[in-house]
C-alpha positions in Angstrom: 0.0 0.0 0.0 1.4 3.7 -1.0 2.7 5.4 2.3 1.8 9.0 3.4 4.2 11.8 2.4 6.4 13.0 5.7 5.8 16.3 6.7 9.6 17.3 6.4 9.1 16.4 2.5 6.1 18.9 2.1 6.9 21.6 4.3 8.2 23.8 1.2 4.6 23.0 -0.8 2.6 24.2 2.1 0.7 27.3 0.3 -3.0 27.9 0.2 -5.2 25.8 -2.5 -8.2 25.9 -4.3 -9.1 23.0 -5.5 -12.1 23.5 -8.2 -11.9 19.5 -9.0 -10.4 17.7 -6.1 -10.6 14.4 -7.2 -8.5 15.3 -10.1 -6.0 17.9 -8.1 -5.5 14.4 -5.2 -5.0 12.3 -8.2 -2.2 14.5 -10.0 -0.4 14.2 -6.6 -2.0 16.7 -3.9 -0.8 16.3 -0.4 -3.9 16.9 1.3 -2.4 14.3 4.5 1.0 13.4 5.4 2.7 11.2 7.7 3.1 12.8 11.6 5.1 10.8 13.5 5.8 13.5 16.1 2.3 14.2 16.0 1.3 10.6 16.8 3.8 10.4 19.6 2.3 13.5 21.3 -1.6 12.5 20.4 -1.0 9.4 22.2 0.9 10.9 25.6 -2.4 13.8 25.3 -4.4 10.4 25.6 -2.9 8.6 28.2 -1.7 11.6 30.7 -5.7 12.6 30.5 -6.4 8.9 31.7 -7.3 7.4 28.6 -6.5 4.3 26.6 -4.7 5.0 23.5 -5.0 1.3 21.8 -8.9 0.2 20.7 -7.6 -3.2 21.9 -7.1 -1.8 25.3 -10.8 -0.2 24.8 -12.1 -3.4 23.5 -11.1 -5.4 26.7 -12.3 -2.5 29.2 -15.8 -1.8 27.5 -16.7 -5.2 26.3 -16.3 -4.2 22.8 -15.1 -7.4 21.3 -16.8 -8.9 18.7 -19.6 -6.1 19.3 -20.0 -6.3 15.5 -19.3 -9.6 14.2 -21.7 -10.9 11.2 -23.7 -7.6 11.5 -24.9 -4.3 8.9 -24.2 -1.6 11.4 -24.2 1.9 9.5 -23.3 5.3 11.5 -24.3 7.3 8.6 -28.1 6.1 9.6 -27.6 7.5 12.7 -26.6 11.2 11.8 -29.8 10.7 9.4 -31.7 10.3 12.2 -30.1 13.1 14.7 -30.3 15.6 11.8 -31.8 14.5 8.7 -31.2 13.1 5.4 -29.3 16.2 4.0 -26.4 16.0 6.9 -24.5 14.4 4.3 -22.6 14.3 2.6 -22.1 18.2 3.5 -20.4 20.9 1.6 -17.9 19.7 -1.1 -14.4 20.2 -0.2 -12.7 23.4 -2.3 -9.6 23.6 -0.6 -7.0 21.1 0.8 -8.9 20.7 4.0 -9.3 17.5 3.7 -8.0 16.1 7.4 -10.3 18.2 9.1 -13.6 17.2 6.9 -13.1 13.7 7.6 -12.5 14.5 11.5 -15.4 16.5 11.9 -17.4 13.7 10.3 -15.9 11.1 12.0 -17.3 13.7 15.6 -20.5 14.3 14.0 -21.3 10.3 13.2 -19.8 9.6 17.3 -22.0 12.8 18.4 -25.4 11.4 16.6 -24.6 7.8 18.1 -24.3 9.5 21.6 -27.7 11.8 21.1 -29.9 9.2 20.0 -29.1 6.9 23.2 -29.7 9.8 25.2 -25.8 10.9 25.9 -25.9 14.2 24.9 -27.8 17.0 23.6 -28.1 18.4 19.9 -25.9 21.2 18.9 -27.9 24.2 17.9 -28.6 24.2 14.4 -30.4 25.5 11.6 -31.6 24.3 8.2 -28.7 25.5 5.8 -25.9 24.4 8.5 -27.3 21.1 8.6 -27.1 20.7 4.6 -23.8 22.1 4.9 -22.7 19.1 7.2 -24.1 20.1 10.5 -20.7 20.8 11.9 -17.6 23.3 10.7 -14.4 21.8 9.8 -12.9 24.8 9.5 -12.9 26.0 13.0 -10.4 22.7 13.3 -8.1 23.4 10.7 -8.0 27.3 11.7 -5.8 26.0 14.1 -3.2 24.5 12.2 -0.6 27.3 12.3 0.3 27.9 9.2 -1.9 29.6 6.0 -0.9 26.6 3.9 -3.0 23.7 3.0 -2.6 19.9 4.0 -2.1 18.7 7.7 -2.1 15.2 9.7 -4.9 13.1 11.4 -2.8 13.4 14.0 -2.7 16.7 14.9 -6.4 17.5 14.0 -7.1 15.1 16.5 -4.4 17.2 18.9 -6.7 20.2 18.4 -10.4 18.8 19.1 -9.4 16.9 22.1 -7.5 20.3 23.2 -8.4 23.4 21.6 -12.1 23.0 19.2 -14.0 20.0 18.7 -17.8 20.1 17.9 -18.3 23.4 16.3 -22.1 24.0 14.4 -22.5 25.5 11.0 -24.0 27.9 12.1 -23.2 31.9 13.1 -21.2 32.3 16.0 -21.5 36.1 17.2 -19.2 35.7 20.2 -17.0 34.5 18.0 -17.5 37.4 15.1 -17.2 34.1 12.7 -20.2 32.9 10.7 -20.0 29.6 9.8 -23.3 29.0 8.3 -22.0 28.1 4.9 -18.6 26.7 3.9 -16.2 28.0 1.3 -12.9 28.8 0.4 -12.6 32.3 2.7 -14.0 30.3 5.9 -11.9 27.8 5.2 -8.5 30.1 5.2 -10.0 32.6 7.5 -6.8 31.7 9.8 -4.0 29.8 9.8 -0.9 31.1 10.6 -2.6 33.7 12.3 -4.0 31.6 14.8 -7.6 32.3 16.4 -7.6 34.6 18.9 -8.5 33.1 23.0 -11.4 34.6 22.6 -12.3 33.0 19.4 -11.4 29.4 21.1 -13.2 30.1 24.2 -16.6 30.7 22.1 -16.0 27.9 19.9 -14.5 25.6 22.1 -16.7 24.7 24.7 -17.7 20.9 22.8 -14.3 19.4 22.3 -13.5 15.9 21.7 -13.3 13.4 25.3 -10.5 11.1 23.9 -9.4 9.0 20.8 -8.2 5.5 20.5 -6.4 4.3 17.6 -7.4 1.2 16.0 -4.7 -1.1 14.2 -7.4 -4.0 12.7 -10.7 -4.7 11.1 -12.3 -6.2 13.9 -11.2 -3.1 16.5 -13.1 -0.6 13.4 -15.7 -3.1 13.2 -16.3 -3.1 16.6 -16.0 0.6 17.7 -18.2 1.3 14.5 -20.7 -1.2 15.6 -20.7 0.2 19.7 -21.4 3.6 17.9 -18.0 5.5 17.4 -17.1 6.8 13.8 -13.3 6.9 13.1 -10.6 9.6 11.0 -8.3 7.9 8.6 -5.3 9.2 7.0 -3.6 7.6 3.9 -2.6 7.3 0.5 -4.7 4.7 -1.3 -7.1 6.5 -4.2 -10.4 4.6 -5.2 -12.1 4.2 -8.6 -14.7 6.8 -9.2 -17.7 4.4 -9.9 -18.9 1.8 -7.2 -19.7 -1.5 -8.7 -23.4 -3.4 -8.2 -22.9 -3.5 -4.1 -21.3 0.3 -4.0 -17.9 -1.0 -3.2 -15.1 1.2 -4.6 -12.2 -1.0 -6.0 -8.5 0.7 -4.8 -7.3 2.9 -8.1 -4.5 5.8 -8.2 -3.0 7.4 -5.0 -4.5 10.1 -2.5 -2.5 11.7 0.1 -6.1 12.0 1.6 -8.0 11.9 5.0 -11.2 9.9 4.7 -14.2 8.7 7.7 -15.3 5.7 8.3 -19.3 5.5 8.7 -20.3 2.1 8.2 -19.5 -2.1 8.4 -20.6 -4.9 6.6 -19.8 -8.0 8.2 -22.6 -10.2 7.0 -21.2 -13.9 6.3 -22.2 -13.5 2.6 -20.2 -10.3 2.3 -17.7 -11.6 3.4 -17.8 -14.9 1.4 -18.0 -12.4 -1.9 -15.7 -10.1 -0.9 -13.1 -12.4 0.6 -13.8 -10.0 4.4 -15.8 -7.7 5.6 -16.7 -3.9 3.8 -15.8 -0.6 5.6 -18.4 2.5 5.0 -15.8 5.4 3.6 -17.4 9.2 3.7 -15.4 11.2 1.4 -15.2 14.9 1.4 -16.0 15.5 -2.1 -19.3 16.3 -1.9 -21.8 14.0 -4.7 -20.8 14.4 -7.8 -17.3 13.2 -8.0 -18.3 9.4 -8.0 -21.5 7.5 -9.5 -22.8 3.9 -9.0 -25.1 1.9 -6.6 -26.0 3.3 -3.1 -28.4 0.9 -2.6 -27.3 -1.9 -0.2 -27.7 -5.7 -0.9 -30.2 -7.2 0.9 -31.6 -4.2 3.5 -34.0 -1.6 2.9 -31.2 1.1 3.5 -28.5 3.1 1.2 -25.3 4.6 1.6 -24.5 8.4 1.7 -24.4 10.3 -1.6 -20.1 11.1 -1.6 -19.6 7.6 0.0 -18.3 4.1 -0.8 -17.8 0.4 0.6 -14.0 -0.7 0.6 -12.6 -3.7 1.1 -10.5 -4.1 4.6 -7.5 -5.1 2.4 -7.6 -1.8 0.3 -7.0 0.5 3.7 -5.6 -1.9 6.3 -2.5 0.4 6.0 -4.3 3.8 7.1 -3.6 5.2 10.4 -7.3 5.3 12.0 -8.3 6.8 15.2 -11.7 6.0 16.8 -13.4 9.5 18.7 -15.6 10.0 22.1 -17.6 13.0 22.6 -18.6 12.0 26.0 -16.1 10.3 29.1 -16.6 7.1 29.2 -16.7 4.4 25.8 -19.8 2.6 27.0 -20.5 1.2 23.7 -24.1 2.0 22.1 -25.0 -1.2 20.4 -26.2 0.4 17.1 -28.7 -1.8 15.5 -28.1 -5.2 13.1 -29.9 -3.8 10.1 -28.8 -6.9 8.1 -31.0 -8.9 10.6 -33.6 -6.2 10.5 -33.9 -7.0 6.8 -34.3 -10.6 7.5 -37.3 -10.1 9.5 
């Protein structure tokens, strides 16, 4: 599988980007995510100095996760449809290389909508055009990259909603003078490396991220998936444009990219066609850039407009992190909608 650029190879290409077509601009060889391995080393000591538990193995074992999603259609994305609606996603398209922070905000907003439906927290406020725009703002995340140049790491995305802004509604923010009702490119670079002010932060930042955990196989993402936590990836794998008769998305090109994961199949006859189970991927890329089947074999439900089914095999190699919006990972048992079907 194709490795992540390292940040001390990119450092000299991080300038501000519009990216009118970003499938195409990812394909030609944009580094929208990059390798952090000083940023991985202080994510993990941020985890376990605030008491938490940095592998999902460790999680697993504490909060009876194991095997939580074994044979089981267990799909996030229907529970952000039910928190918010069936136009949460796929969200605004991405225009600039923002990438890392659209996939963490939808890997908090799928955890968040697991957490409000089983009565663990309350809704954000919201209104109608925030909630088409992806319910929640990326960019308040990425303004706090510290530099005005485009690209960054899973890593320290996660570093700044666990510490700084997690949860942030598309909406407008007064106290914060920011409105974040609709996305685009100037929202997007508002800051950078002029960071946000404190009191910018202190407005925005009062719904950060509890912990993360990071997850090494397909059973500790089909688990945490299936006990109702979405997960960040960062990699370099690109996928074909078109899903095939199921929605899968066969591994094609190279994407220094950041992608969620909102969904498993691990139904015995996926697995028997597919040689394992399927991972739902939420791309940032809004609808258009990929065409095919939604509809998913053998339930009454479909997949996201923007999203795809991979194969475990075509992004084993991505660094994934599993998020918590609350303390504690009591697991929320999302519902078997394969065995629903069979009903």
């Amino acid at each position: 599988m194709p490795d992540l650029p390292r940040l001390e190879k990119v450092k000299w290409e991080l300038q501000p980007a519009e990216l009118d077509n970003p499938a195409e601009a990812y394909a030609q060889g944009f580094i929208g995510a990059w390798h952090d391995p000083e940023g991985r080393e202080r994510l993990q000591d941020e985890v376990i100095k605030a008491g938490g538990l940095w592998e999902a193995s460790e999680v697993a074992g504490a909060y009876g996760f194991m095997e939580q999603g074994q044979g089981k259609l267990c799909l996030i994305s229907e529970e952000i449809f039910k928190a918010f609606g069936r136009t949460a996603l796929p969200g605004a398209a991405q225009v600039v290389g923002d990438c890392v922070s659209h996939s963490t905000k939808n890997a908090i907003l799928g955890t968040l909508s697991t957490a409000i439906n089983h009565g663990l927290s309350g809704p954000p406020i919201t209104v109608p055009e925030g909630i088409s725009q992806g319910v929640l703002a990326p960019e308040a995340i990425y303004a706090c990259r510290g530099y005005s140049g485009d690209g960054w790491s899973c890593e320290a995305a996660l570093e700044v909603a666990i510490g700084k802004i997690g949860a942030v509604s598309r909406r407008n923010h007064p106290d914060a003078n920011w409105d974040l009702t609709k996305y685009s490119k100037a929202t997007a670079h508002k800051y950078g490396s002029n960071r946000p002010p404190e009191d910018v932060i202190k407005a925005l930042g009062g719904h950060k991220v509890s912990t993360v955990t990071r997850c090494k196989s397909y059973e500790e993402v089909r688990d945490m998936i299936a006990s109702g936590f979405a997960l960040t990836s960062c990699g370099g794998e690109g996928f074909s444009s078109k899903r095939n008769e199921d929605g899968v998305s066969s591994r094609s090109g190279r994407w220094s990219h950041a992608l969620a994961y909102l969904g498993v199949d691990d139904r015995e006859e996926t697995r028997k066609k597919y040689g394992g189970g399927l991972i739902l991927v939420q791309n940032s890329w809004g609808k258009s850039w990929i065409s095919g089947p939604t509809k998913i074999r053998g339930a009454e439900y479909s997949i996201p407009e923007g999203s795809f089914w991979a194969k475990w095999s075509d992004i084993s190699s991505r660094f994934c992190s599993a998020v918590n919006t609350v303390q504690k990972w009591e697991p929320r048992q999302l519902p078997d909608l394969g065995l629903e079907a069979l009903i």
